[in-house]
C-alpha positions as CSV (number, residue, x, y, z in Angstrom):
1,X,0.0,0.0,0.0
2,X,2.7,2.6,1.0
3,X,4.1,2.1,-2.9
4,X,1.2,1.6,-4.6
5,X,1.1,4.0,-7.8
6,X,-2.1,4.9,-9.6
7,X,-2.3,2.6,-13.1
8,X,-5.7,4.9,-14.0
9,X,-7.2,8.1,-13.0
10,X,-10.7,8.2,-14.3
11,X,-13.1,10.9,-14.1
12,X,-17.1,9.1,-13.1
13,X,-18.4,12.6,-12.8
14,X,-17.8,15.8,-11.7
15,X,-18.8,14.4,-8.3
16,X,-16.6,11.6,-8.5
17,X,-12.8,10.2,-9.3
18,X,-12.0,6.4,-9.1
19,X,-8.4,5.4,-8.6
20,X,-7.0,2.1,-9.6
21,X,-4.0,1.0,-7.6
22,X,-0.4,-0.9,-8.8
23,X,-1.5,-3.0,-6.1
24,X,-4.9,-3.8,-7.5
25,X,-6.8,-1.7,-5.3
26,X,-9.8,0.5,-6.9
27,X,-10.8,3.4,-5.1
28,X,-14.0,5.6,-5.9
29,X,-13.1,9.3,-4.3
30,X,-16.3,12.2,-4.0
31,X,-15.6,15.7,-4.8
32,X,-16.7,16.6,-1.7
33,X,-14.4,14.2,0.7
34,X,-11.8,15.3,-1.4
35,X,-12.1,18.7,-0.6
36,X,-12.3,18.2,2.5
37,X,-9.1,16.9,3.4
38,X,-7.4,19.0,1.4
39,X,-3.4,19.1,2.7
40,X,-2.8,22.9,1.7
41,X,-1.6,25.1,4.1
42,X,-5.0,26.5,3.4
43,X,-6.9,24.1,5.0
44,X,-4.9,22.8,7.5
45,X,-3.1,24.7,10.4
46,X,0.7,24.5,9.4
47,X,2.3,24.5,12.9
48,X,-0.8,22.2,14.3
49,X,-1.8,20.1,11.7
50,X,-4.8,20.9,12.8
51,X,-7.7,21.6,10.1
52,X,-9.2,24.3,9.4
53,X,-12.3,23.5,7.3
54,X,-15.3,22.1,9.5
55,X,-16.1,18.6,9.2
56,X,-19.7,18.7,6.7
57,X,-18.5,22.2,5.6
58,X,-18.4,21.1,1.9
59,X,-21.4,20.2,0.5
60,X,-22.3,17.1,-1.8
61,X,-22.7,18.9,-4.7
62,X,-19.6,20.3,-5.3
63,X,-17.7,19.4,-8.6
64,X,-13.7,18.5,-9.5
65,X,-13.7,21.4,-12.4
66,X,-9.7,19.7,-13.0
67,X,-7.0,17.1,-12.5
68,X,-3.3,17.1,-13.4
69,X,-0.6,15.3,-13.0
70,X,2.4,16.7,-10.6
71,X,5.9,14.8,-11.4
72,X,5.3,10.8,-10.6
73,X,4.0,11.7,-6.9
74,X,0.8,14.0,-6.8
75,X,-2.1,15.1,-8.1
76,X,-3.4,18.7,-8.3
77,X,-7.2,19.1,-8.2
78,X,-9.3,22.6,-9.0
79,X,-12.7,22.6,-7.7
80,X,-16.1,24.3,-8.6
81,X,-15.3,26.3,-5.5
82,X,-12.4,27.7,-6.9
83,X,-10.2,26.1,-4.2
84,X,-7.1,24.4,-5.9
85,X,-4.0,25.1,-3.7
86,X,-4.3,21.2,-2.6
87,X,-1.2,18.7,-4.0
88,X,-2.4,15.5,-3.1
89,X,0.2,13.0,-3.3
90,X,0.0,9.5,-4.4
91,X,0.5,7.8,-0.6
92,X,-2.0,10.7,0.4
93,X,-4.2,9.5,-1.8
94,X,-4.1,5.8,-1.0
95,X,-4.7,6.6,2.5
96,X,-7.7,8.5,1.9
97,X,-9.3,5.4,0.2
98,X,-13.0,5.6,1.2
99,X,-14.0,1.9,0.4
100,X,-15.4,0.0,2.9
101,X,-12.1,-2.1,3.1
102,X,-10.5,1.1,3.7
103,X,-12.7,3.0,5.7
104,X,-14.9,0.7,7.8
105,X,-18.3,2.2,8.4
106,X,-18.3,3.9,5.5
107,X,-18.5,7.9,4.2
108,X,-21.8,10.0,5.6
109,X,-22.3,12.3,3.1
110,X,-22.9,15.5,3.5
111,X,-26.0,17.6,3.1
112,X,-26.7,18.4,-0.7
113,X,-25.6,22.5,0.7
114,X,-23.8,23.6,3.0
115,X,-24.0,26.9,4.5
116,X,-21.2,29.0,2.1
117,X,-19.0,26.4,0.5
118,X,-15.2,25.5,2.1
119,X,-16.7,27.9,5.6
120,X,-13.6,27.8,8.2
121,X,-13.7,27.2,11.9
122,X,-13.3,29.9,14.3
């Protein structure tokens, strides 16, 4: 898992991005928990680690407008909410895999909205 390399990047929707794995692993990513975890200095407190974005603050319906490549270790997303300071890196990635396998219990989606979209905490 630590090495594992993405074979294929496909785009489902707007709403969604599924992964598949060098080591055979698929993984099906929404927008929305995507954005949520973002890694950028942004979003999460630099000296803390703490985040900054409230859990639920980022609402279902938000879209991945792009995806590029960064080197052989990241990708770079832009979303509809014109956040896109974010590199997610491959092992990032893999360890945000929200399959059941993955992530026991499962995702609880947000609400459809969400107050104003990527809201910080106080």
């Amino acid at each position: 898992m630590l090495n594992s390399m993405p074979t294929k990047i496909k785009r489902v929707s707007p709403a969604r991005t599924d992964i598949y794995w060098s080591d055979g692993h698929v993984g099906s990513y929404p927008s929305w928990y995507l954005r949520e975890r973002c890694p950028c200095a942004e979003c999460v407190d630099e000296f803390t680690g703490k985040r900054k974005l409230a859990p639920g603050s980022i609402a279902a319906s938000l879209e991945r407008v792009d995806v590029t490549l960064v080197g052989n270790y990241a990708l770079h997303f832009t979303w509809s909410d014109n956040h896109s300071t974010g590199l997610y890196t491959f092992g990032y990635l893999r360890s945000l895999c929200p399959c059941p396998e993955c992530l026991p219990g499962g995702l609880k989606e947000p609400s459809p909205r969400v107050g104003p979209e990527g809201s910080f905490e106080a």
